[in-house]
N, CA and C atoms as an extended XYZ file, in Angstrom:
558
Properties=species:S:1:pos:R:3:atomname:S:1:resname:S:1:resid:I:1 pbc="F F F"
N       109.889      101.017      117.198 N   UNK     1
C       110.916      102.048      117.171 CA  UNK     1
C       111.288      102.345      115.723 C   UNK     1
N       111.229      103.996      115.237 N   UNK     2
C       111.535      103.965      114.508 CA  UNK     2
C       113.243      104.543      113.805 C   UNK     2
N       113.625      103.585      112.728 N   UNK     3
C       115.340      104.166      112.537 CA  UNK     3
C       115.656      105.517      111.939 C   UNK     3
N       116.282      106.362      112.088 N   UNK     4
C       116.245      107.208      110.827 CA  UNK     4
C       117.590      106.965      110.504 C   UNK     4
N       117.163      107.259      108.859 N   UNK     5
C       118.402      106.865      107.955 CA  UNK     5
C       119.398      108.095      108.344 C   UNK     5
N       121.057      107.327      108.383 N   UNK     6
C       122.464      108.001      108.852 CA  UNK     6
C       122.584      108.644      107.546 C   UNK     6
N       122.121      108.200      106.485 N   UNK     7
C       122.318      109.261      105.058 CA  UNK     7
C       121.049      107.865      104.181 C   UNK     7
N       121.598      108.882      102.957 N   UNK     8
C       120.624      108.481      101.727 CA  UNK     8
C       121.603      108.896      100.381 C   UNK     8
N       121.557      107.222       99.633 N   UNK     9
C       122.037      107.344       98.536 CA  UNK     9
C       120.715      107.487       97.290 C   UNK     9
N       121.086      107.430       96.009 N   UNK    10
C       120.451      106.858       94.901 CA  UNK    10
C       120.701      105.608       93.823 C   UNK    10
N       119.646      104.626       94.354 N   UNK    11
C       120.086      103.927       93.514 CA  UNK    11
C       119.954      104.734       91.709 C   UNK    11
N       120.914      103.427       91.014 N   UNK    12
C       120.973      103.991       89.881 CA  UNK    12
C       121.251      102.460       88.856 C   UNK    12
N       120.757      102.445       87.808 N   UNK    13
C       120.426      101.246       87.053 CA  UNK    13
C       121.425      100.655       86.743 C   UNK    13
N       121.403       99.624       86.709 N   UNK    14
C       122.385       98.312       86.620 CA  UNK    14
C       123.310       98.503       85.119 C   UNK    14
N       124.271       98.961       85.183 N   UNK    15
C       125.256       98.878       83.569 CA  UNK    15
C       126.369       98.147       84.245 C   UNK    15
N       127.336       97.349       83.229 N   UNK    16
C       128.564       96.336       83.597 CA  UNK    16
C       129.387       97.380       84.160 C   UNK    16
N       129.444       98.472       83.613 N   UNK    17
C       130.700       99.747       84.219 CA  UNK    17
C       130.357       99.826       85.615 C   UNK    17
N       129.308      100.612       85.873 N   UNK    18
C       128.919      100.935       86.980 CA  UNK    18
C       128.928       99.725       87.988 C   UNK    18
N       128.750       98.214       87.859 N   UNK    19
C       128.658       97.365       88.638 CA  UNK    19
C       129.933       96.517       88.629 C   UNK    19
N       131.229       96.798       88.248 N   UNK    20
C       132.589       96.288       88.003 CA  UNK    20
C       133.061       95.955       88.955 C   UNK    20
N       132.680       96.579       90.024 N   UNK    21
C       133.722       97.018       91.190 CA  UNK    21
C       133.269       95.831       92.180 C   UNK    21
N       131.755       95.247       92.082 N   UNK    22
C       130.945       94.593       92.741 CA  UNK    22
C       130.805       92.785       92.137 C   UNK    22
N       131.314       92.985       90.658 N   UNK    23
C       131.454       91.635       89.914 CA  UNK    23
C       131.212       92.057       88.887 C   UNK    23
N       129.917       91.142       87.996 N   UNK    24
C       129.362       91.418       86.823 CA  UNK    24
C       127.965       91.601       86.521 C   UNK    24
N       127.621       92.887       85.605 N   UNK    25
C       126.185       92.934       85.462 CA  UNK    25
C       126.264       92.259       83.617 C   UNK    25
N       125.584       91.305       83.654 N   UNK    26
C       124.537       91.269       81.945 CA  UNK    26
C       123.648       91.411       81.677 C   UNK    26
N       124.018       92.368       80.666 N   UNK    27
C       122.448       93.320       80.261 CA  UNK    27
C       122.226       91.778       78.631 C   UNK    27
N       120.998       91.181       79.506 N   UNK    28
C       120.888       89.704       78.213 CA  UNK    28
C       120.246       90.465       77.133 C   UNK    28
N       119.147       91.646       77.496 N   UNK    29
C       118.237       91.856       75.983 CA  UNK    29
C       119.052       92.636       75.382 C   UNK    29
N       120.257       93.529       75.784 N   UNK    30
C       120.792       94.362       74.781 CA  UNK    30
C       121.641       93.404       74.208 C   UNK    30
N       122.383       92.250       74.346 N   UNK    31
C       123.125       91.439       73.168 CA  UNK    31
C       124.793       91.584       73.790 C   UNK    31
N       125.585       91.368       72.448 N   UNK    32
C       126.807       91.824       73.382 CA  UNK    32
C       127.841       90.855       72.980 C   UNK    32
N       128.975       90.833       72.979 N   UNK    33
C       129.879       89.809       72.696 CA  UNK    33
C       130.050       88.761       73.961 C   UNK    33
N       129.032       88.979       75.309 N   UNK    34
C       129.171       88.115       76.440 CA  UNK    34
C       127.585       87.430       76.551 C   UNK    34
N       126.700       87.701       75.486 N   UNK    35
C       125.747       86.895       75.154 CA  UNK    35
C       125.451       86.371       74.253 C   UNK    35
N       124.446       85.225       74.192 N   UNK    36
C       124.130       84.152       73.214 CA  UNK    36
C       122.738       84.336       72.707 C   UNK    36
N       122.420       84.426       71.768 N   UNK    37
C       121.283       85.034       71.301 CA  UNK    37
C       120.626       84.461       70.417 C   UNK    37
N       119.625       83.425       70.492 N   UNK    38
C       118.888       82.761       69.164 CA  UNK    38
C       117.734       82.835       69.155 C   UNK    38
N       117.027       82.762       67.946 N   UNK    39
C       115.341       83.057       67.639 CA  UNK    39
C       114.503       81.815       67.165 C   UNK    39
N       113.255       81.776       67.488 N   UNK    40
C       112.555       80.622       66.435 CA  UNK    40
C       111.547       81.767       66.323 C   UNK    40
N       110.593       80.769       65.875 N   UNK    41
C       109.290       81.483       65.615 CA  UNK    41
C       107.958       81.445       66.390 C   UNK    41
N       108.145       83.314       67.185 N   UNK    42
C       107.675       83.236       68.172 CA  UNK    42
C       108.092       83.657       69.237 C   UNK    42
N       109.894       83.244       69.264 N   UNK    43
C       110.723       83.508       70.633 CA  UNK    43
C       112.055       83.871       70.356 C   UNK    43
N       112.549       84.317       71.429 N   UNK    44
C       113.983       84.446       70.959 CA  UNK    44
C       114.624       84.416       72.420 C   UNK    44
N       115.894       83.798       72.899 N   UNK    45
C       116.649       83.318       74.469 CA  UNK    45
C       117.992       84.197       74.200 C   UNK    45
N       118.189       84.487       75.350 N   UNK    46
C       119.458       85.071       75.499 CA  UNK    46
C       120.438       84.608       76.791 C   UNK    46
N       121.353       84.253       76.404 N   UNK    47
C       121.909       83.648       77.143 CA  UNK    47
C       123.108       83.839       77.593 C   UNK    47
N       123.907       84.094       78.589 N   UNK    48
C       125.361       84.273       79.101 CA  UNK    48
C       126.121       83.293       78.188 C   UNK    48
N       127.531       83.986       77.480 N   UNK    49
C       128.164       82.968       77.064 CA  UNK    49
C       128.845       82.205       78.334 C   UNK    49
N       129.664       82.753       79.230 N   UNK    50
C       129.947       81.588       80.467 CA  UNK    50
C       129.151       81.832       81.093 C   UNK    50
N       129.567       80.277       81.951 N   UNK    51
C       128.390       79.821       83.241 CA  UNK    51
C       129.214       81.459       84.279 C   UNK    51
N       127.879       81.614       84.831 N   UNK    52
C       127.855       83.092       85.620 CA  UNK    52
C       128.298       82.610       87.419 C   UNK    52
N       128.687       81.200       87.736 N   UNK    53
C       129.128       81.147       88.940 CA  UNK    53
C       130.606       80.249       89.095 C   UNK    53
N       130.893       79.336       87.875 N   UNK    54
C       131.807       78.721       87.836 CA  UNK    54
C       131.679       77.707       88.527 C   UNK    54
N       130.664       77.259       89.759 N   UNK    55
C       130.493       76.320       90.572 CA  UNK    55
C       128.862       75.784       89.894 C   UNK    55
N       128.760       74.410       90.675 N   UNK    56
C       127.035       73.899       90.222 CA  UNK    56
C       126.078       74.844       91.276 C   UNK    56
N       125.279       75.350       90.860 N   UNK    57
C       124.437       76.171       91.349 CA  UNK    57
C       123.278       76.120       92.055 C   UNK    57
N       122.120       76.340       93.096 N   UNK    58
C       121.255       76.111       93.361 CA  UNK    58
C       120.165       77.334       93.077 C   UNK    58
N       119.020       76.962       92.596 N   UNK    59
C       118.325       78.420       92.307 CA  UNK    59
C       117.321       78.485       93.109 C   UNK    59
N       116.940       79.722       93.539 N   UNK    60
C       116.163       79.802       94.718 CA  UNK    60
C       115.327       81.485       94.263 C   UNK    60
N       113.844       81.516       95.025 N   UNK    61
C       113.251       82.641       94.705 CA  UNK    61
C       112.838       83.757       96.238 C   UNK    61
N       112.936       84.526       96.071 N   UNK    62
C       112.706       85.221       97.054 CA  UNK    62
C       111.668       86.362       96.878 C   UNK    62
N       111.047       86.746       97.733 N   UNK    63
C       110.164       88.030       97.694 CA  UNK    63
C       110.407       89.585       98.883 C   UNK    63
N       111.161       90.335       97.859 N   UNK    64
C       111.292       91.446       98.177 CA  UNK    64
C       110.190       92.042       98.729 C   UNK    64
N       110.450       93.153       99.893 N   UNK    65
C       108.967       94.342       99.997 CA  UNK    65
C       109.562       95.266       99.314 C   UNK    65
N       108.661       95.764       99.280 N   UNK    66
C       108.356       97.582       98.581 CA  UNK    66
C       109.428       98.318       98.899 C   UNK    66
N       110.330       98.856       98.151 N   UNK    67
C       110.643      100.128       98.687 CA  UNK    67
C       109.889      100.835       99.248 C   UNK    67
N       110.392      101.896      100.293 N   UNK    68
C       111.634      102.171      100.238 CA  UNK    68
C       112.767      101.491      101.092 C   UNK    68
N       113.545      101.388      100.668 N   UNK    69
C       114.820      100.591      101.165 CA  UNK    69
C       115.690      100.976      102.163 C   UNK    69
N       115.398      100.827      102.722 N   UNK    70
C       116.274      101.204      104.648 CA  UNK    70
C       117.228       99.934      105.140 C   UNK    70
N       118.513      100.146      104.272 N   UNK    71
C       119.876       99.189      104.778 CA  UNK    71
C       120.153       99.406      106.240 C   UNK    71
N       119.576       98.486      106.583 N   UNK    72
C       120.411       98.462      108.170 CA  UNK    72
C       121.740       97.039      108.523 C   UNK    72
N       121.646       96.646      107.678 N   UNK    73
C       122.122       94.714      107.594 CA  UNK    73
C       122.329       94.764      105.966 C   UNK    73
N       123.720       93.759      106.147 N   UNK    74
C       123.718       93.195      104.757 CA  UNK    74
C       124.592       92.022      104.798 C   UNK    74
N       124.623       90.649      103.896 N   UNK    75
C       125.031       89.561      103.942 CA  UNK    75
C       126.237       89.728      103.456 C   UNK    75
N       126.849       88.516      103.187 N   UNK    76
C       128.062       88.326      102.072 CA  UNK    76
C       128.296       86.552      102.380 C   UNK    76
N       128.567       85.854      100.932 N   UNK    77
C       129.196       85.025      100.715 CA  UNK    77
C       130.354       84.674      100.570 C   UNK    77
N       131.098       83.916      101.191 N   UNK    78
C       132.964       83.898      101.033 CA  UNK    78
C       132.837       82.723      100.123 C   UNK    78
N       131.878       81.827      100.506 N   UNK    79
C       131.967       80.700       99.366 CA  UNK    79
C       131.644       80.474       97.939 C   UNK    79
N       130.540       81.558       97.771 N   UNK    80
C       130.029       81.532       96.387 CA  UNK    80
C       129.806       82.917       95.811 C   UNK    80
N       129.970       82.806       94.557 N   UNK    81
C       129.460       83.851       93.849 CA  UNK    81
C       127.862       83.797       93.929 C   UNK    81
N       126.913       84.932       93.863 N   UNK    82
C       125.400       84.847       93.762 CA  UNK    82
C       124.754       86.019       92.805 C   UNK    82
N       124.483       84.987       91.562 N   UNK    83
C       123.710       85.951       90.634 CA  UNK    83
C       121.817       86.253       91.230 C   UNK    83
N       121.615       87.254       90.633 N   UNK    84
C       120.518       88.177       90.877 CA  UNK    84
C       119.691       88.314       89.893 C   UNK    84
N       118.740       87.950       89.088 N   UNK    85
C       117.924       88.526       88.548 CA  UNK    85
C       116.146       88.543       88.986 C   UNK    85
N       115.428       89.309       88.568 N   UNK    86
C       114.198       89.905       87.999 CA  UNK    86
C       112.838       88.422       87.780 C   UNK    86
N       111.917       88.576       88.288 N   UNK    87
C       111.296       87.495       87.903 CA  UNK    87
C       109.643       88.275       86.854 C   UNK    87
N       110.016       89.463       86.723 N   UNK    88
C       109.531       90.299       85.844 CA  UNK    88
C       109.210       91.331       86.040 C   UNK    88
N       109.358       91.817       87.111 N   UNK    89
C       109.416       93.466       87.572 CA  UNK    89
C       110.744       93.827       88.365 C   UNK    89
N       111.197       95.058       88.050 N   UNK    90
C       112.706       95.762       88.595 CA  UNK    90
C       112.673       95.607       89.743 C   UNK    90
N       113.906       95.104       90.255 N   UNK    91
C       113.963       95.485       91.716 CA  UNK    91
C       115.185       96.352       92.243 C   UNK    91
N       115.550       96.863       93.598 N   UNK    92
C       116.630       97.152       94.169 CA  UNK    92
C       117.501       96.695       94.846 C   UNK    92
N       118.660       96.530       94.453 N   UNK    93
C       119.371       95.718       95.389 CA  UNK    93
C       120.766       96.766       96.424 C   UNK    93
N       121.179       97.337       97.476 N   UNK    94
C       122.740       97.726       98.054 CA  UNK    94
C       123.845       96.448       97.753 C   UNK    94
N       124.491       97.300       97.607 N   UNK    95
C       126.056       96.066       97.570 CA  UNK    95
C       127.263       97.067       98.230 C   UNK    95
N       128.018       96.341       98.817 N   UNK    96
C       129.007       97.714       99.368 CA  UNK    96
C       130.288       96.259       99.216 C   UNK    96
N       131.821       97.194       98.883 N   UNK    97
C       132.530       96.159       98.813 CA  UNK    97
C       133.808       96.560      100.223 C   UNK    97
N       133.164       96.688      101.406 N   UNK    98
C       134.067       96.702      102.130 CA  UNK    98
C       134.952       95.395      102.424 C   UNK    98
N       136.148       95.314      103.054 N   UNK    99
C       136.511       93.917      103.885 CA  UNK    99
C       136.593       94.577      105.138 C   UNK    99
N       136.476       93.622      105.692 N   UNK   100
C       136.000       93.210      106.907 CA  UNK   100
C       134.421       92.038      107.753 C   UNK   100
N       134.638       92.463      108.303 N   UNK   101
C       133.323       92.074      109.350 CA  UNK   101
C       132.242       92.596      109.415 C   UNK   101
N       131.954       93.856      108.753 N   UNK   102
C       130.446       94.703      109.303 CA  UNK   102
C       130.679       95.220      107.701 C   UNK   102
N       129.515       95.493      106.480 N   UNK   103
C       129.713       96.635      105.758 CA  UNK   103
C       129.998       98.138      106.193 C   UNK   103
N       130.061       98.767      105.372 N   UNK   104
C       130.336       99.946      105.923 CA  UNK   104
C       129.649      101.077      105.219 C   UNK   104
N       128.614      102.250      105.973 N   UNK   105
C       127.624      103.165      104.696 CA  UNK   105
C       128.660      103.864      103.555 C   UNK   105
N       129.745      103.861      104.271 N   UNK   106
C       130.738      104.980      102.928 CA  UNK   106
C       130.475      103.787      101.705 C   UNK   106
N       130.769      102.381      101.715 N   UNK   107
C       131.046      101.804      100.786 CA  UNK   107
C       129.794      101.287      100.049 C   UNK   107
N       128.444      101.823      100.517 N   UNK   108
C       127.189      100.749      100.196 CA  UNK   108
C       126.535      101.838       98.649 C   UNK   108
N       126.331      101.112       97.764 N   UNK   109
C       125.676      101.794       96.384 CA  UNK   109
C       124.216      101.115       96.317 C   UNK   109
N       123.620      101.312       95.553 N   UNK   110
C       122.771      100.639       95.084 CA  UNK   110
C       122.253      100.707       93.613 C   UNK   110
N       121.543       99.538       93.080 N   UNK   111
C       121.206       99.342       91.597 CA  UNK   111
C       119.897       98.819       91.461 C   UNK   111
N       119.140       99.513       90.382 N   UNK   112
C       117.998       99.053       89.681 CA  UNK   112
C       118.385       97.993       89.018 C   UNK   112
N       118.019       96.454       89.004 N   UNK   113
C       117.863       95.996       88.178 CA  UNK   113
C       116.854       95.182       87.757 C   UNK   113
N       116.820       95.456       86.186 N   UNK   114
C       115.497       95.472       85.203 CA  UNK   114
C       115.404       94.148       85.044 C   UNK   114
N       114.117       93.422       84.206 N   UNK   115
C       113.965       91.669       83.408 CA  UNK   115
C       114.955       92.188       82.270 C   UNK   115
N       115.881       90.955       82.159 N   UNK   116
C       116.730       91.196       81.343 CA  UNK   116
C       118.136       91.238       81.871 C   UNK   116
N       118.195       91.925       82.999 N   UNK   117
C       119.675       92.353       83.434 CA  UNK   117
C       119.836       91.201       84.727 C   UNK   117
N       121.140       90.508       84.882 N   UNK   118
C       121.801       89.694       85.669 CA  UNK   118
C       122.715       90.640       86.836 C   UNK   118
N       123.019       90.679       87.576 N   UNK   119
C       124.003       90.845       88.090 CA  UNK   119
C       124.467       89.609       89.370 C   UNK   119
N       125.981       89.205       89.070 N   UNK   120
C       126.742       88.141       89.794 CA  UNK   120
C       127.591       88.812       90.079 C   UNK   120
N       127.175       89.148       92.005 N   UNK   121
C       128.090       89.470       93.018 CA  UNK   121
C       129.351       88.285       93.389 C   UNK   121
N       130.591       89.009       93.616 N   UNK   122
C       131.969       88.452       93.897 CA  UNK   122
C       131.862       87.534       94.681 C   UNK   122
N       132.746       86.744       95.026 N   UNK   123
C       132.511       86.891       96.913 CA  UNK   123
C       132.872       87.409       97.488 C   UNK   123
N       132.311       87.349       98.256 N   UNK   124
C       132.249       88.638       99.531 CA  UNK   124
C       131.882       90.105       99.664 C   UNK   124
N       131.131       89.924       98.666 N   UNK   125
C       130.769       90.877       98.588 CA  UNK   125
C       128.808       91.362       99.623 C   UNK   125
N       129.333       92.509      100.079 N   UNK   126
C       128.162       92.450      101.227 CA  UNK   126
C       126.839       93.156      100.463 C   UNK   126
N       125.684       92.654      100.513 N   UNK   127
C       124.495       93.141       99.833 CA  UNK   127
C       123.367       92.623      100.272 C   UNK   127
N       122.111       93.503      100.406 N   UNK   128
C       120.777       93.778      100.873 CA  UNK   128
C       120.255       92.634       99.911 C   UNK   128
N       118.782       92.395      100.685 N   UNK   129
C       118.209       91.308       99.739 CA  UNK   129
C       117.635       92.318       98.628 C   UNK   129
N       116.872       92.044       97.554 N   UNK   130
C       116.116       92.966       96.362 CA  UNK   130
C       115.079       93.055       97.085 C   UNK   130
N       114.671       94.352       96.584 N   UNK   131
C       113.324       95.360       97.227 CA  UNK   131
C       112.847       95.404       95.816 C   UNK   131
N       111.113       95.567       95.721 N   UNK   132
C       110.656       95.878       94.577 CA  UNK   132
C       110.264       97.247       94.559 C   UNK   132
N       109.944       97.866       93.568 N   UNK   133
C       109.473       99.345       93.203 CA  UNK   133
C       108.112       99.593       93.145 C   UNK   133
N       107.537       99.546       94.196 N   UNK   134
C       106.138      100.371       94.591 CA  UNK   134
C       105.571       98.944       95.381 C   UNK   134
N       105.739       97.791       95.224 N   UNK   135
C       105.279       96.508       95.677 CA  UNK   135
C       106.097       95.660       95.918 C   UNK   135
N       105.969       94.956       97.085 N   UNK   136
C       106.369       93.144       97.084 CA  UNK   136
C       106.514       92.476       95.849 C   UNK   136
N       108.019       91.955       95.761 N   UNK   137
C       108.204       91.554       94.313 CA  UNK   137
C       108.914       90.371       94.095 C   UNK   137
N       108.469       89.370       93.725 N   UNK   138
C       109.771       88.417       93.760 CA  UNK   138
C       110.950       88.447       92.660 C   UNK   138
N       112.233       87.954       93.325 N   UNK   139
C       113.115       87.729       92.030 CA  UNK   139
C       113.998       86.211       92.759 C   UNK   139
N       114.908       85.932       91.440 N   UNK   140
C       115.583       84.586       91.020 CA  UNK   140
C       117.031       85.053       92.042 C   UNK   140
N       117.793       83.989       92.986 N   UNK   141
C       119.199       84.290       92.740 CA  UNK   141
C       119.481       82.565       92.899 C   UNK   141
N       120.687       82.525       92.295 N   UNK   142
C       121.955       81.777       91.835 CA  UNK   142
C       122.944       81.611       92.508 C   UNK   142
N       123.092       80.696       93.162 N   UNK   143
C       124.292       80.772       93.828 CA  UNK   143
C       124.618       79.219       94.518 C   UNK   143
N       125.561       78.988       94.525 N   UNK   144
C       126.201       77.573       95.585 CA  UNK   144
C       125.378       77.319       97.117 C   UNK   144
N       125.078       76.737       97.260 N   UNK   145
C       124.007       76.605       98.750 CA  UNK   145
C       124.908       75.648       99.512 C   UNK   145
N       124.990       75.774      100.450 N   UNK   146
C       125.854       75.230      101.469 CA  UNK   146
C       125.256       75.382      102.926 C   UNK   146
N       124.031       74.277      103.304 N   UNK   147
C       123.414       74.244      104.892 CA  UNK   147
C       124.498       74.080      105.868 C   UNK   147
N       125.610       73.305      105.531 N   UNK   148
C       126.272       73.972      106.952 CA  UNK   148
C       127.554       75.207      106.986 C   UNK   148
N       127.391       75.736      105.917 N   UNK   149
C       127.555       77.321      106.515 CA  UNK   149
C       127.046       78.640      106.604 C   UNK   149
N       126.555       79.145      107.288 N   UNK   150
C       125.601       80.517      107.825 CA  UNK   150
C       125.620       81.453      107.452 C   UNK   150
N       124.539       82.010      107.097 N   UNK   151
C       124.476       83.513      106.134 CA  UNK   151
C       124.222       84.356      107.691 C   UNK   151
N       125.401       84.947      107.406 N   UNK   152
C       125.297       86.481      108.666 CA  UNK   152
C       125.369       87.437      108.175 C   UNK   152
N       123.957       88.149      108.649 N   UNK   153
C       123.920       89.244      108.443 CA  UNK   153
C       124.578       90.390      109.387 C   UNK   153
N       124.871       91.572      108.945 N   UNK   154
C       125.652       92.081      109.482 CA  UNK   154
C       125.715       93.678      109.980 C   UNK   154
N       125.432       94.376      110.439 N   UNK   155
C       124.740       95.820      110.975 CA  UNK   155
C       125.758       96.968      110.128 C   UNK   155
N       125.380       97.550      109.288 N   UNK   156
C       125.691       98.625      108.518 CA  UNK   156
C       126.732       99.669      109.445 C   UNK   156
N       127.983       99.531      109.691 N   UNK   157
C       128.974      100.582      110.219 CA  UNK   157
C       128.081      102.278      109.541 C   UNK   157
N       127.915      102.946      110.790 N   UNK   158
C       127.679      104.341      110.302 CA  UNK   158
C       126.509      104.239      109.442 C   UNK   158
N       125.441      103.048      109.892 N   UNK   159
C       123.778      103.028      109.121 CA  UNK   159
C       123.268      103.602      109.795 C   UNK   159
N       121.925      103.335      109.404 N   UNK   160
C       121.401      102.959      108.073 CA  UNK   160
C       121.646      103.743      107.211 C   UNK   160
N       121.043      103.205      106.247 N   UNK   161
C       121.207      104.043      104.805 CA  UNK   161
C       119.692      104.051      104.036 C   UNK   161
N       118.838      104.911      103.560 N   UNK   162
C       117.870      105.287      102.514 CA  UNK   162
C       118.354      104.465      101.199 C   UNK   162
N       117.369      103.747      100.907 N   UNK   163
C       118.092      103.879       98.828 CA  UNK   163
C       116.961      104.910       98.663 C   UNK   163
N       117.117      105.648       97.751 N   UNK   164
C       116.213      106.205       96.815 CA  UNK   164
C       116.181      105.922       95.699 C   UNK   164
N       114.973      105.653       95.168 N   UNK   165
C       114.464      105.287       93.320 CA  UNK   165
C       114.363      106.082       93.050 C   UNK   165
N       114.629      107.179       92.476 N   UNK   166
C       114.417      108.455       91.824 CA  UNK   166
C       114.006      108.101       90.076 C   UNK   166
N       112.822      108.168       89.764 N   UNK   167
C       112.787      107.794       88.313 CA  UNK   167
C       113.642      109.086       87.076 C   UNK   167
N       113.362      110.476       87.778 N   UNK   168
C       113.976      111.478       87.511 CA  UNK   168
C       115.385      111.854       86.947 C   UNK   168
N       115.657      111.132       87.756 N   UNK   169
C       117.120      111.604       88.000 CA  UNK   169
C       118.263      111.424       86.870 C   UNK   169
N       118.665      112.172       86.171 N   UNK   170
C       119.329      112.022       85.170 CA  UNK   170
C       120.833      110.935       84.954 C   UNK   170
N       120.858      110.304       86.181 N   UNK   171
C       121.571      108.946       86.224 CA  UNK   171
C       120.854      107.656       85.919 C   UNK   171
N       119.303      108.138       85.932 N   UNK   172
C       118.904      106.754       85.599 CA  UNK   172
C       117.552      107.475       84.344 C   UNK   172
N       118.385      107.145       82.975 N   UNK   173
C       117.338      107.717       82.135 CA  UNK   173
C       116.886      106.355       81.780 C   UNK   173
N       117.053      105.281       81.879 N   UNK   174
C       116.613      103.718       81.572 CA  UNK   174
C       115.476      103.349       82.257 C   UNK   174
N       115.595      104.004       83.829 N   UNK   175
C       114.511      102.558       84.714 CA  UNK   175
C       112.978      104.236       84.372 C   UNK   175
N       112.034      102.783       84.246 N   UNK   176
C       111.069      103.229       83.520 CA  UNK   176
C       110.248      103.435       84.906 C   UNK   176
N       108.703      104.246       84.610 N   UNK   177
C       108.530      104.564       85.904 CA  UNK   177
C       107.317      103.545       86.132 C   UNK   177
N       106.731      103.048       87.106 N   UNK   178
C       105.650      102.031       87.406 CA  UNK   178
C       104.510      101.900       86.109 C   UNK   178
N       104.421      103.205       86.139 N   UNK   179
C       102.982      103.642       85.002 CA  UNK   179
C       103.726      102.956       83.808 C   UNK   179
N       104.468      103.674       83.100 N   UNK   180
C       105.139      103.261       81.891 CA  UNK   180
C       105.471      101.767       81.417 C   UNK   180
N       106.090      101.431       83.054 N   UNK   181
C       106.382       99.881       82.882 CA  UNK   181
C       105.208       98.839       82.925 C   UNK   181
N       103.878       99.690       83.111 N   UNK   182
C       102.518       98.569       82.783 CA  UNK   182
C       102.706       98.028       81.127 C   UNK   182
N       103.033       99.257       80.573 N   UNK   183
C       102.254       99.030       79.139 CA  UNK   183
C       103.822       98.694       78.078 C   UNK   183
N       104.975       98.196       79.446 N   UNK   184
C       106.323       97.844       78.327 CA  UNK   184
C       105.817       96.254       78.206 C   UNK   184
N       106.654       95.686       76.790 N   UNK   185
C       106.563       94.684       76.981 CA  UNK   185
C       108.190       93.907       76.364 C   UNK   185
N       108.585       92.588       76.810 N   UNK   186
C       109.824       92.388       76.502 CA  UNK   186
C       110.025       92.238       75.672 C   UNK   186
């Protein structure tokens, strides 16, 4: 059976402004008075000045499919904060900050984010796993693990929802397009 999407947003690339409302995005390669930045020869690390969950963390990897991204479900943690990054190709992630019990499509956005960029959702905050851009992609998240309490997922009030990647689109003059991003390097 197939769903059709109740609407269609655009995602749009991960900046701290744009992702405020949802927690925190760090952009590590652009620098910043909230990163740590040292070089040898050869390399150079960038690093969050605070720890990005406040709790001890468990890290875990996951593998996104392909866009395109059809939100029908989305999680949320009450116990932990859960950072997000890139294990070297962009992915997509929805986040919507309703309360309640079910997300809701009025409240669901979505974000590109690039190698380099973090983003650490609140709690409770409700969000899709990462989708990659043209392929199955894995990425890193961060977060407090706790086996005896249950990640529920939860059916999109007034879903599904489309993301769209629009490389075009003059909200996202940053995320680079598949081709381009062969021949970037970090």
């Amino acid at each position: 059976m197939t769903t059709t999407p109740h609407r269609r947003i655009l995602a749009r690339r991960v900046t701290a402004a744009e992702f405020s409302g949802f927690g925190r995005a760090i952009e590590l390669l652009a620098g910043g008075t909230d990163v740590v930045t040292t070089h040898g020869a050869g390399w150079s690390d960038h690093r969050s000045l605070e720890s990005v969950l406040g709790t001890p963390g468990h890290l875990g990897l996951t593998i996104g499919s392909a866009e395109p991204l059809l939100v029908t479900a989305m999680e949320r943690h009450l116990h932990t904060k859960e950072a997000l990054f890139c294990a070297g190709a962009p992915v997509v992630v929805a986040v919507a900050d309703t309360v309640g019990e079910h997300p809701h499509a009025d409240d669901v956005r979505a974000f590109v984010i690039e190698p380099g960029d973090v983003v650490v959702l609140d709690e409770g905050i409700w969000h899709s796993a990462c989708h990659g851009l043209g392929s199955p992609t894995p990425y890193y998240w961060l977060a407090t693990a706790d086996d005896s309490i249950a990640d529920v997922w939860a059916p999109v009030i007034e879903g599904p929802i489309e993301v769209d990647v629009d490389f075009a689109h003059p909200a996202n003059p940053d995320i680079l397009t598949p081709a381009a991003r062969e021949g970037r390097s970090l």
